[in-house]
MMTF fields as JSON, N, C-alpha, C and O atoms, coordinates in Angstrom:
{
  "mmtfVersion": "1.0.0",
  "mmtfProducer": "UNKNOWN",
  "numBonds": 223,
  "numAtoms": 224,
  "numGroups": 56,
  "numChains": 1,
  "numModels": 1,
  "chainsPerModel": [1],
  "groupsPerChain": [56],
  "chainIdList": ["A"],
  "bondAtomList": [4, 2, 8, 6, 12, 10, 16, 14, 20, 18, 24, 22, 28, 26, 32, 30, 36, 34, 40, 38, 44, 42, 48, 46, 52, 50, 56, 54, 60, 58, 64, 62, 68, 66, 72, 70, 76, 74, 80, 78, 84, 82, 88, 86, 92, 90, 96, 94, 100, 98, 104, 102, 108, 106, 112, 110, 116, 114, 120, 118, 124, 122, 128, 126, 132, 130, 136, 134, 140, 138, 144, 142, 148, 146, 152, 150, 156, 154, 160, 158, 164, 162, 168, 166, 172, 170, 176, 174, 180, 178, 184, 182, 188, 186, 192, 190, 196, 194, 200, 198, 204, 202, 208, 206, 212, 210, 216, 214, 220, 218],
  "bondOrderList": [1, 1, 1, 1, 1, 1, 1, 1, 1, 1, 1, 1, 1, 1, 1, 1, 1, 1, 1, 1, 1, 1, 1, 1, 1, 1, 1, 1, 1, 1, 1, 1, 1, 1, 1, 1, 1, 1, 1, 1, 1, 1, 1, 1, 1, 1, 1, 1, 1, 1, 1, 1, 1, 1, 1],
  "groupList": [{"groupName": "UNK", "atomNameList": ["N", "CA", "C", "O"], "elementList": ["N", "C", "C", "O"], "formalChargeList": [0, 0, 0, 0], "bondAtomList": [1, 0, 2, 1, 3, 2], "bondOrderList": [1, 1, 2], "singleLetterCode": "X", "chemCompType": "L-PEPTIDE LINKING"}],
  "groupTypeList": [0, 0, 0, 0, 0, 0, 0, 0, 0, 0, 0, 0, 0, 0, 0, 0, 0, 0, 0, 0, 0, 0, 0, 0, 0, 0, 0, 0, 0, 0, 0, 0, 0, 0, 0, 0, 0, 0, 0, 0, 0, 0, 0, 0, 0, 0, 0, 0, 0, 0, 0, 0, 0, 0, 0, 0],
  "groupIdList": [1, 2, 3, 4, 5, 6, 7, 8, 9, 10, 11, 12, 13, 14, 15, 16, 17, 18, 19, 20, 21, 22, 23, 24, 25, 26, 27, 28, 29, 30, 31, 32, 33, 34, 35, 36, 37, 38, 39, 40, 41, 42, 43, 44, 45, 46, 47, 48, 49, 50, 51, 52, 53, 54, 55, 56],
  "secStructList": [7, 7, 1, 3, 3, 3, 2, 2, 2, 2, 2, 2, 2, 6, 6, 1, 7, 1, 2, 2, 2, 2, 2, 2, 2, 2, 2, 2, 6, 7, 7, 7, 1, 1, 1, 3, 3, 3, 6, 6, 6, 2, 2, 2, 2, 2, 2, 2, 2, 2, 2, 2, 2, 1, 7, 7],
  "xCoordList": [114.862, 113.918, 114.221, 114.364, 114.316, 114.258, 113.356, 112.39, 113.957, 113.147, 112.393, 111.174, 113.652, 113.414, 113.081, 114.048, 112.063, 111.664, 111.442, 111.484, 111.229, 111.098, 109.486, 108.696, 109.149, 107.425, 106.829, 105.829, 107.42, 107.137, 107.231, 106.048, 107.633, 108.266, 106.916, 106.255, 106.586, 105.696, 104.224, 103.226, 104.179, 102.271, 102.625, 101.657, 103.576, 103.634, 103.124, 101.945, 103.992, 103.611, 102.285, 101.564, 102.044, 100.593, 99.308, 98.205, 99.682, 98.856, 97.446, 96.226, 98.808, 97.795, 98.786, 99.888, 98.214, 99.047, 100.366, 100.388, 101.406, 102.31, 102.254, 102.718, 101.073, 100.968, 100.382, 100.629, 99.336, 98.55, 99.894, 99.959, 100.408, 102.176, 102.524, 102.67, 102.553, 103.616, 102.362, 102.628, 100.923, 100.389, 100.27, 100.298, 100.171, 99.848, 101.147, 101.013, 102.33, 103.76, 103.508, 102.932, 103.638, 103.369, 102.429, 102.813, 100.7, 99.901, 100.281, 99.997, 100.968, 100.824, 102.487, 103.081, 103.017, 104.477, 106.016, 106.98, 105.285, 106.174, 107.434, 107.371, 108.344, 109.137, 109.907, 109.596, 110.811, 110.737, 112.442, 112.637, 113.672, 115.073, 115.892, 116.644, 115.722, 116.717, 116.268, 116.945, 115.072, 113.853, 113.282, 112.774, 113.517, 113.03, 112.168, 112.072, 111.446, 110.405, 110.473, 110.583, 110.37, 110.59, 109.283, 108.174, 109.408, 108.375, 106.871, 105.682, 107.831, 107.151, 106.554, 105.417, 107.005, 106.331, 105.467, 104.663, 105.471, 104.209, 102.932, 101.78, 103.512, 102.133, 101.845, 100.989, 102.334, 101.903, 100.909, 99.96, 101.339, 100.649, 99.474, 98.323, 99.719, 98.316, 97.08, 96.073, 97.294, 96.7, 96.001, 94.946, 96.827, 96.594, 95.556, 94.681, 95.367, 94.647, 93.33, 92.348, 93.49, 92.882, 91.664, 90.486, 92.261, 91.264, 90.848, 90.064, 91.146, 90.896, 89.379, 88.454, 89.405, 88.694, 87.354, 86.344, 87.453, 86.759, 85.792, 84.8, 86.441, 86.517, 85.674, 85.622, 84.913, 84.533, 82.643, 82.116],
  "yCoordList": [123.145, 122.225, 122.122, 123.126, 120.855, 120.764, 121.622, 122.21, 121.639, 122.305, 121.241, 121.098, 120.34, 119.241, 117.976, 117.448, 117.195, 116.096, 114.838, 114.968, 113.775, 112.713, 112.972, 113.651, 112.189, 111.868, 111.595, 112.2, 110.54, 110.106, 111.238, 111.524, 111.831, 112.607, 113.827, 113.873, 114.385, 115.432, 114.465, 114.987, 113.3, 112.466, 112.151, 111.955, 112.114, 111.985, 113.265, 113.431, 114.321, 115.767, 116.147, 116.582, 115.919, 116.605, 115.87, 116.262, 114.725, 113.584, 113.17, 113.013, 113.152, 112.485, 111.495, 111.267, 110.845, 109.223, 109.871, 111.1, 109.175, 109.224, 109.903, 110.876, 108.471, 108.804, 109.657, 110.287, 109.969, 111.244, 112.619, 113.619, 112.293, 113.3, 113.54, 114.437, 112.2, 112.201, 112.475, 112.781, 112.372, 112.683, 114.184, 114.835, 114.681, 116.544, 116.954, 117.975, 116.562, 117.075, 116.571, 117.505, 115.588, 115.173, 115.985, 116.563, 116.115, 116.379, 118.442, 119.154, 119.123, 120.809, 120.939, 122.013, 119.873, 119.965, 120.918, 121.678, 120.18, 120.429, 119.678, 118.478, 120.105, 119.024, 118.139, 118.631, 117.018, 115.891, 115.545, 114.813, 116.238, 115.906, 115.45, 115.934, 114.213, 113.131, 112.63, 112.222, 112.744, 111.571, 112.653, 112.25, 114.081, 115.073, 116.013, 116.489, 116.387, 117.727, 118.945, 118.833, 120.194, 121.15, 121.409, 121.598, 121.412, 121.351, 122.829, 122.748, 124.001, 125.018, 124.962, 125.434, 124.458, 124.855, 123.983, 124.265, 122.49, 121.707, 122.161, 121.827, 123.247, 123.179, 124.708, 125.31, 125.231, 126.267, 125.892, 126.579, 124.901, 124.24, 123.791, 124.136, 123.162, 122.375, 123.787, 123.668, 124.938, 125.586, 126.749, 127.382, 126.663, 127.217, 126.144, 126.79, 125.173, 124.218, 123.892, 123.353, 124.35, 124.281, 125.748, 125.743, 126.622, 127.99, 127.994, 128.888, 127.189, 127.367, 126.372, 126.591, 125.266, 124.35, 124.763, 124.06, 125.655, 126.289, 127.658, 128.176, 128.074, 129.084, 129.106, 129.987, 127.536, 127.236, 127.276, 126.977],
  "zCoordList": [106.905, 106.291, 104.791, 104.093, 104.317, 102.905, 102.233, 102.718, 100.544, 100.009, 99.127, 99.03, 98.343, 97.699, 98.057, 98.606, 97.986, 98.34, 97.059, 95.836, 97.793, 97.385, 96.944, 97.6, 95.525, 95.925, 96.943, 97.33, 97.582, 99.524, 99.959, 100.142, 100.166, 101.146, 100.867, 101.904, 100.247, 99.568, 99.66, 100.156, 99.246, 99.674, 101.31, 102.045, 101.717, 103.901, 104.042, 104.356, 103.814, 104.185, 104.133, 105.03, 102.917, 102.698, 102.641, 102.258, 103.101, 103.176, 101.959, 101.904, 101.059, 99.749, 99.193, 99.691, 97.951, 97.937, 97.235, 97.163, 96.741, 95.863, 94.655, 94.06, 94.494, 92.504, 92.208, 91.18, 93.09, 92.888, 92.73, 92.015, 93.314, 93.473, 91.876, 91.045, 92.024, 90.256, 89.264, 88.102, 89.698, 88.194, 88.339, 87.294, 89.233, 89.218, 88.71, 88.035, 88.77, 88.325, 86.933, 86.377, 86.086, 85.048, 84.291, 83.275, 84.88, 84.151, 84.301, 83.338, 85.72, 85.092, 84.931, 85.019, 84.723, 84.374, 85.777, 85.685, 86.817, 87.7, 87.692, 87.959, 87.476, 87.0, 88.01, 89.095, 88.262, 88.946, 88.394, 87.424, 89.231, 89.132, 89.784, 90.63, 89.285, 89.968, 91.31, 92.254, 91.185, 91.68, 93.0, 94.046, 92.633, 93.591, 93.317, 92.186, 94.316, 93.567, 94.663, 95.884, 93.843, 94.511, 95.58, 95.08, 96.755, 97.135, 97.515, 97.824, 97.257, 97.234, 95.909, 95.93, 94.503, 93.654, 93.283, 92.395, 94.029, 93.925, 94.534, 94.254, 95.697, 96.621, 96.148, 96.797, 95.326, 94.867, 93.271, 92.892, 92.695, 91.555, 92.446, 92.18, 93.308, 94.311, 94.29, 93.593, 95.041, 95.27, 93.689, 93.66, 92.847, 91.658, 91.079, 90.503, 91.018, 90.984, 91.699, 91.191, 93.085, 93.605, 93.473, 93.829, 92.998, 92.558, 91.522, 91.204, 90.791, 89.018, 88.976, 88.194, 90.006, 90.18, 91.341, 91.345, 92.048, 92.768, 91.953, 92.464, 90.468, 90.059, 88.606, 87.747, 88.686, 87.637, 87.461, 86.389]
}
C-alpha cells in the first residue's frame, strides 16, 4: 500500500473533501511534495488535532 498520496487520494480514503486536505497540511504544516502527502503523517496530524480539540 502506498504511503504517499495525492490530496484525492487521502479526502477518498478518509472521506473528507480535498481542500479540507490541503488546508490542515498548510495550516499544521504537513508538508505537500510534488503534489503528494505523506499519508501516515497527515492522519497522525488529523488525530493530534483531533485531541487538542477534544482537550479544550
Amino acid at each position: 500500500m502506498a504511503n504517499h498520496l495525492t490530496p484525492e487520494e487521502i479526502a477518498k480514503e478518509l472521506g473528507i473533501d480535498r481542500d479540507e486536505v490541503i488546508r490542515v497540511c498548510m495550516q499544521e504544516g504537513v508538508p505537500i511534495y510534488h503534489g503528494k502527502i505523506d499519508k501516515y503523517l497527515f492522519q497522525a496530524q488529523l488525530e493530534a488535532l483531533g485531541a487538542s480539540a477534544s482537550g479544550r
